[in-house]
C-alpha positions as CSV (number, residue, x, y, z in Angstrom):
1,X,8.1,8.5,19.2
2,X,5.3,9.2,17.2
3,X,4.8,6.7,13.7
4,X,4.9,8.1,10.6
5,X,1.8,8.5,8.5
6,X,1.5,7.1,4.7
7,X,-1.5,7.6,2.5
8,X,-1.6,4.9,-0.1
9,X,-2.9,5.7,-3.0
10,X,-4.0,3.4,-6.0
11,X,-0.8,2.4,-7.4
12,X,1.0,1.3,-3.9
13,X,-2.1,-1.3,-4.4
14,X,-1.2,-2.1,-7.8
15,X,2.1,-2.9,-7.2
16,X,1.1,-4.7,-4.0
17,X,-1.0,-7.8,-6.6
18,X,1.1,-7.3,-9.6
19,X,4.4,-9.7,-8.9
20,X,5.8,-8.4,-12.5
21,X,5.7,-5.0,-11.6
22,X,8.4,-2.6,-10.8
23,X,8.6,-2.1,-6.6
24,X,6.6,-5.2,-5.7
25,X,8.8,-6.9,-3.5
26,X,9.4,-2.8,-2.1
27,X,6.0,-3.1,-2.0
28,X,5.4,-6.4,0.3
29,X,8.1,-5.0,2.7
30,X,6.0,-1.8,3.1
31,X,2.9,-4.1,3.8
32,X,4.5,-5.9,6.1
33,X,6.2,-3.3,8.2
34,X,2.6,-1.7,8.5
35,X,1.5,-4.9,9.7
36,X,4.0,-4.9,12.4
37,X,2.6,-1.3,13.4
38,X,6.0,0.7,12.8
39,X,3.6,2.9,10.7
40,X,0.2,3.9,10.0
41,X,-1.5,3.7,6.6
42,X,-4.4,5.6,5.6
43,X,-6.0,5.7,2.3
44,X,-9.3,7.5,0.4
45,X,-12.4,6.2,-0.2
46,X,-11.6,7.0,-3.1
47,X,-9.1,4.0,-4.1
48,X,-11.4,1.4,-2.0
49,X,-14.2,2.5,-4.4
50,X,-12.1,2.3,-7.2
51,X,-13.0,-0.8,-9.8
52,X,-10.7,-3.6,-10.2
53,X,-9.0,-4.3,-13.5
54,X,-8.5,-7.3,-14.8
C-alpha cells in the first residue's frame, strides 16, 4: 500500500512550537506518526527559508 503524501506548510510548523496554540497536541501526533514512516512529509523551500518569529 502506497503512503500518503502531506505538504506542510508554515503553519503545521507553527503549531508544532507553539504549546498554546489550537491543534498542537494534533500537531505532535502528526510529527510523530511521520516519524514512524506511516506517511511522507514534504514541504517548500519556501517555509525552510522562511524567518523565525519571535
Amino acid at each position: 500500500m502506497r503512503k500518503l503524501k502531506l505538504y506542510l506548510e508554515t503553519t503545521v510548523f507553527n503549531r508544532f512550537f507553539e504549546p498554546g496554540r489550537d491543534y498542537y497536541g494534533d500537531t505532535h501526533l502528526l510529527f510523530d506518526q511521520i516519524a514512524a514512516g506511516l506517511f511522507e512529509a514534504y514541504t517548500s523551500q519556501y517555509v525552510i527559508d522562511e524567518p523565525i518569529r519571535d
